[in-house]
C-alpha positions in Angstrom: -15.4 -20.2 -0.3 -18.3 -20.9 -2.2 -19.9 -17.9 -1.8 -17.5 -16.4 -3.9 -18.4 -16.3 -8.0 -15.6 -18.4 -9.8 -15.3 -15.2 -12.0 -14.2 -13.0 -8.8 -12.0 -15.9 -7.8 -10.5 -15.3 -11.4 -9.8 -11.7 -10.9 -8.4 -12.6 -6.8 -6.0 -15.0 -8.5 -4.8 -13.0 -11.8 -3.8 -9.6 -9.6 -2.3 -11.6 -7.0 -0.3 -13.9 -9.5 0.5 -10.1 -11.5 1.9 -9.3 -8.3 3.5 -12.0 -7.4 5.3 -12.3 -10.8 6.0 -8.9 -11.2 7.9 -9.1 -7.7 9.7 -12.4 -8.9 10.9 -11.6 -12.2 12.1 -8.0 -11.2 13.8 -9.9 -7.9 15.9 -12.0 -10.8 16.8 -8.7 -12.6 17.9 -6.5 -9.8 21.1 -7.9 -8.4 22.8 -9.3 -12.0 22.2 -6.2 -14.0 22.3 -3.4 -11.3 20.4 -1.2 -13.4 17.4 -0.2 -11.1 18.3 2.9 -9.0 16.6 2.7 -6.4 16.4 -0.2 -3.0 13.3 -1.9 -3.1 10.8 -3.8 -0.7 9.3 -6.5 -2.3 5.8 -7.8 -0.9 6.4 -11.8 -1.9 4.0 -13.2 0.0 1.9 -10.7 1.0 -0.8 -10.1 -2.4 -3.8 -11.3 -1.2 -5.0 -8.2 0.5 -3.8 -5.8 -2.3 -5.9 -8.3 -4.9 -9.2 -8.2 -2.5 -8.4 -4.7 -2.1 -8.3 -3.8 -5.8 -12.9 -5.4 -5.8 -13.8 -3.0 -4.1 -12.1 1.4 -4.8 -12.9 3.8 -6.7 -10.8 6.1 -8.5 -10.9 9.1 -6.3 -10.3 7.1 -3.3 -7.0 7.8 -1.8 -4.8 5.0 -0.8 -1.6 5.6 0.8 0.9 2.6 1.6 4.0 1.4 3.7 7.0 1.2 1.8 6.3 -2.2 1.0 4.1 -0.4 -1.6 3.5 -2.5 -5.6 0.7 -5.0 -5.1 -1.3 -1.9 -3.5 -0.3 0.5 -6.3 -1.4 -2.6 -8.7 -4.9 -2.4 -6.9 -5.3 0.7 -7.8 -5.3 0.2 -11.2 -1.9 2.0 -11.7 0.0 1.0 -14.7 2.1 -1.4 -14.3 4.9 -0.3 -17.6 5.2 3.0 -15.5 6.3 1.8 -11.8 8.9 -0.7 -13.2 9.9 2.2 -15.3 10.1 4.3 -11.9 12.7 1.5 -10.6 14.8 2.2 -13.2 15.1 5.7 -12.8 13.1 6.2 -16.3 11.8 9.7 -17.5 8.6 7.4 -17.9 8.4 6.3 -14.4 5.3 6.9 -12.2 6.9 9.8 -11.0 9.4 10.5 -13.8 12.4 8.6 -12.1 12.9 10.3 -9.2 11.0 8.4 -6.2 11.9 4.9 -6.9 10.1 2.2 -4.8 10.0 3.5 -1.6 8.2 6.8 -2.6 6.3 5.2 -5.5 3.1 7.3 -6.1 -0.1 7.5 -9.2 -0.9 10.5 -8.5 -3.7 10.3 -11.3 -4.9 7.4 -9.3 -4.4 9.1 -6.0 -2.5 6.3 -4.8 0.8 7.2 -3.0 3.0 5.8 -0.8 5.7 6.6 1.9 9.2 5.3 3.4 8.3 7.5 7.0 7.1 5.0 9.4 3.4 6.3 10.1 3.1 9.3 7.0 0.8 6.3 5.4 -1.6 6.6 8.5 -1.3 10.6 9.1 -1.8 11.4 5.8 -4.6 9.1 4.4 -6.3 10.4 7.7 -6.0 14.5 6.1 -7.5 13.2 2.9 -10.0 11.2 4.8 -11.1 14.7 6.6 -11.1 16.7 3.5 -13.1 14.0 2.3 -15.5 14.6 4.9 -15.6 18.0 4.7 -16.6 18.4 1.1 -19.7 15.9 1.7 -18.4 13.1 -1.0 -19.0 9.4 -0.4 -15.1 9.1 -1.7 -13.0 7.3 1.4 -9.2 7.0 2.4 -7.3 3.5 2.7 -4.3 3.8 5.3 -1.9 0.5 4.8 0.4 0.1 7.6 2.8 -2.2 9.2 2.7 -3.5 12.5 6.0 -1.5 13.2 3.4 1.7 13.1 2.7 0.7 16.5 6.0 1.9 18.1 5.0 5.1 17.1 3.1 8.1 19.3 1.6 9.6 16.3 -0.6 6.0 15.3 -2.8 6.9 18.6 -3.4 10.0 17.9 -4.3 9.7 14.1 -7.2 6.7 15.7 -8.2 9.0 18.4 -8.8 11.4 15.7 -10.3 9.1 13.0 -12.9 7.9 15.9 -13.5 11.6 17.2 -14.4 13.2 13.9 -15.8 9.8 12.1 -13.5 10.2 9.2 -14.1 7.8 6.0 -10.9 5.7 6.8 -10.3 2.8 6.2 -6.8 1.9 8.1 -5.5 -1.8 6.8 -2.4 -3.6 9.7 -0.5 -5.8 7.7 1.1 -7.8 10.7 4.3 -9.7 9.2 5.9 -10.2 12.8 8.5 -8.4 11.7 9.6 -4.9 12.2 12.6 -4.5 9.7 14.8 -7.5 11.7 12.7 -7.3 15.1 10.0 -9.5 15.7 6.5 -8.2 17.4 7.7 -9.8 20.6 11.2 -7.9 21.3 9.1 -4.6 20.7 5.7 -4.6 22.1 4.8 -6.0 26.0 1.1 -7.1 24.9 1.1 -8.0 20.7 -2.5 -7.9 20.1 -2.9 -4.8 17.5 -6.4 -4.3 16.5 -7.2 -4.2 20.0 -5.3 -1.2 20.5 -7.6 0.4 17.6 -10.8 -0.6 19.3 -10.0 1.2 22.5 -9.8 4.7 20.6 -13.7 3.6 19.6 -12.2 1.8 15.9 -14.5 -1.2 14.9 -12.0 -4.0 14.4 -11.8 -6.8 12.3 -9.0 -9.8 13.0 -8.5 -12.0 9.7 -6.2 -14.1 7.7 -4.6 -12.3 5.4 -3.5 -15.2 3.0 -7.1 -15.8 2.3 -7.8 -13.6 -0.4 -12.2 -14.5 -0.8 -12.4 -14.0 2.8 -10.8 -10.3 2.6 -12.8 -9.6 -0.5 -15.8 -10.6 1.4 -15.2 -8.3 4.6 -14.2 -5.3 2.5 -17.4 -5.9 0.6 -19.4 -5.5 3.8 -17.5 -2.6 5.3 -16.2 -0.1 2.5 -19.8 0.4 1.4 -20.6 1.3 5.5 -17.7 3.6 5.8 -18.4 5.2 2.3 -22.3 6.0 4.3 -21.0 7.9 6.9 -20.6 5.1 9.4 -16.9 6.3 10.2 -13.7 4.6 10.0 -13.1 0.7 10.4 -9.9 -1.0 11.2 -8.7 -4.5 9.7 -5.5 -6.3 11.2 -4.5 -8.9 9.0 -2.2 -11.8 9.8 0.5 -12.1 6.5 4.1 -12.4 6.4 6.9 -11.8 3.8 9.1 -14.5 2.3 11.6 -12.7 0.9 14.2 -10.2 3.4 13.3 -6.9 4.6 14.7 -5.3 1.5 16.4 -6.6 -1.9 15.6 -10.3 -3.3 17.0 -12.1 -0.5 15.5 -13.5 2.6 18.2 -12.5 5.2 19.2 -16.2 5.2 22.0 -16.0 8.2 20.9 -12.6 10.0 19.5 -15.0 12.9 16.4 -13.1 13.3 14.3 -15.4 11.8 15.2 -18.8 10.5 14.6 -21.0 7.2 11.7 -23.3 9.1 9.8 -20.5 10.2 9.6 -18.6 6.6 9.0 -22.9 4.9 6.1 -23.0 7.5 5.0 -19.4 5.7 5.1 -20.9 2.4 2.8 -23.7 3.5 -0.3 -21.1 3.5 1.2 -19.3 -0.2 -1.8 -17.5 -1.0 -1.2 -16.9 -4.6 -0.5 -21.2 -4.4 -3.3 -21.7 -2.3 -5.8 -19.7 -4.4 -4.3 -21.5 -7.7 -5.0 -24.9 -6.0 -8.8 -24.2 -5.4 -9.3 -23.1 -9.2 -7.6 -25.9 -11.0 -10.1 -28.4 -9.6 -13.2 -25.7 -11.2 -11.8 -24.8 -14.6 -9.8 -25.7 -17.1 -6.0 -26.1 -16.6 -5.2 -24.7 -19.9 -7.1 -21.6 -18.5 -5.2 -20.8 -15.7 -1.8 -21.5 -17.4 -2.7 -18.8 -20.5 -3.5 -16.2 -18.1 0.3 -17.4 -16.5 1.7 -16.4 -19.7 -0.3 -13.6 -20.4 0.6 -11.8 -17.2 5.0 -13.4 -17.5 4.8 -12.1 -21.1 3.1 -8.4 -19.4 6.2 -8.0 -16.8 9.0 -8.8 -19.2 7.4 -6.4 -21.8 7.6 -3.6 -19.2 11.1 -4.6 -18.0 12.3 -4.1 -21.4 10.7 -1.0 -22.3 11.6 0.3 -19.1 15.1 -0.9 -20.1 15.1 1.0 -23.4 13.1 4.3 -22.3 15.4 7.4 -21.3 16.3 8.7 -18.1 14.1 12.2 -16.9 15.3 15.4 -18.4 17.5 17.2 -15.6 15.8 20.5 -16.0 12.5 18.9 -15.7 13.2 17.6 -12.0 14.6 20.7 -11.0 11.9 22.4 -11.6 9.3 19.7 -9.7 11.8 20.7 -6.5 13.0 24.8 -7.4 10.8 27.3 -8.0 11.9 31.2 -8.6 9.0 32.7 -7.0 6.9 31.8 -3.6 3.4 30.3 -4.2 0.6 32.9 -3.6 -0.6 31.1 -0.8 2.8 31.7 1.4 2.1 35.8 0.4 -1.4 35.4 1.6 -0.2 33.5 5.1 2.0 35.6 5.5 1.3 38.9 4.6 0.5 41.4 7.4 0.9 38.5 10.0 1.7 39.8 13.6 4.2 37.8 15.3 2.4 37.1 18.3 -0.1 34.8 19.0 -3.5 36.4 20.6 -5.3 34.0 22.1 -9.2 33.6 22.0 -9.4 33.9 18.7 -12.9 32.3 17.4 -11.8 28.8 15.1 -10.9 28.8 11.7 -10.9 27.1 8.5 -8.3 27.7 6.1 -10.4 28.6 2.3 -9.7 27.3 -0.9 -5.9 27.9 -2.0 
């Protein structure tokens, strides 16, 4: 704890409060006015990785997430007026209106993310190759769930991380919850990072409410993995308050109940972070960066609100083209239609 400049403990607290905030004021906005078009996951609870996170990439570091996806595409430095303008379907949106929440990408802050359980492991692991390839010291994030793990592909992409010593950094946000199942309906043996380490993944088992603590662990191995000491896996123990999607917490689906998700809130790590700084600086502090970052959300809620809707032609054309890319003509072109092995190996050029 002390190890940790009150200055950094500043920034930790005001992204994971931006987050927090942003999550809780659009939660009170989506169900009375109906106006975002779009369902959406909400990561209450969950913003002290995305705020450690945030210390320690670089711009042309890819990050991929989960579904679960706006306190990482905060980290990034994405902005926040364009992804609630993405929720409502806004021709200023993130991605002009058309992906919503569960798609949300910054593309100019190679941040994306994915609603395909395991696409936010696959793919980060292809950018972490190219990566790799071209010689930079630039890494890939992966943020997954622990529902990854009912999935073939997730061995595969760490067998493949470990074999080539890809700059990856893969990031298990374990919740307990799969959707509505818990760990324990779906998996025989729950322990998760171990799985990693047997495909020849470091490992690292932390808590993932305790923001400093994160910071501190990136800080050691994002600056290993960006030397060419291969990719590192972090499980982190978190869990969402509110339900699996909308603003609710699923109150009477009986697949968790109210004491387990109060116990939760007893380790609030936006709470919990705010409790250690009011005893180190000023209480009027704290509460004008509160007001800074309320007065922040409901300016982008309203000009989201007032902005228009993309121009229809303009979508179609990001989905419809009249002509084939050149690549496809030179893939395709003279091809014979039968596959010849012992061909020597291959790289595909430049496009």
């Amino acid at each position: 704890m002390n190890d940790t400049p009150l200055r950094t403990r500043l920034q930790l607290y005001r992204l994971m409060y931006l987050i927090r905030r942003t999550e809780e004021i659009l939660m009170a906005e989506y169900h009375p006015a109906d106006e975002m078009r779009c369902p959406m996951h909400f990561c209450v609870g969950q913003e002290a990785m995305p705020a450690a996170l945030a210390g320690v990439l670089r711009r042309n570091d890819v990050l991929m997430s989960h579904y679960r996806s706006h306190g990482y595409y905060l980290a990034k430095g994405a902005p926040l007026d364009a992804m609630v303008a993405e929720f409502y379907g806004k021709g200023t949106g993130a991605n002009s209106g058309v992906a919503g929440s569960m798609e949300l990408g910054a593309h100019d802050h190679n941040f994306y993310s994915g609603a395909i359980v395991g696409g936010s492991l696959i793919i980060p692991l292809g950018a972490a190759f190219a990566q790799k390839y071209r010689g930079v010291d630039d890494i890939s994030i992966s943020v997954i769930g622990d529902g990854v793990f009912d999935e073939g592909i997730t061995y595969e992409a760490f067998n493949l991380a470990a074999l080539h010593h890809l700059p990856l950094l893969i990031i298990c946000e374990n919740n307990k919850y799969a959707t509505h199942t818990s760990i324990e309906r779906r998996q025989a043996v729950t322990e998760l990072a171990e799985r990693a380490q047997v495909f020849g993944l470091p490992i690292e088992k932390l808590d993932g409410n305790d923001a400093e603590l994160l910071l501190r662990t990136l800080e050691r191995i994002v600056p290993q993995i960006r030397a060419g000491k291969g990719p590192h896996f972090i499980e982190i123990e978190t869990y969402r308050f509110c339900g699996h999607v909308g603003p609710g917490t699923d109150e009477g689906m009986g697949y968790r109940s109210v004491d387990e998700v109060e116990r939760w809130k007893q380790r609030d790590p936006v709470l919990t972070t705010r409790k250690q700084l009011a005893g180190l600086v000023d209480r009027t502090e704290l509460e004008r960066t509160e007001r800074e970052v309320d007065a922040e959300v409901h300016a982008a809620i309203a000009a989201a609100k007032r902005a228009d809707f993309a121009d229809i032609r303009s979508i179609i054309a990001c989905n419809w083209s009249g002509e084939y890319a050149r690549v496809v003509d030179r893939f395709t072109s003279g091809v014979t239609p039968i596959f010849q092995g012992g061909q020597s190996e291959a790289r595909p050029g430049p496009f």
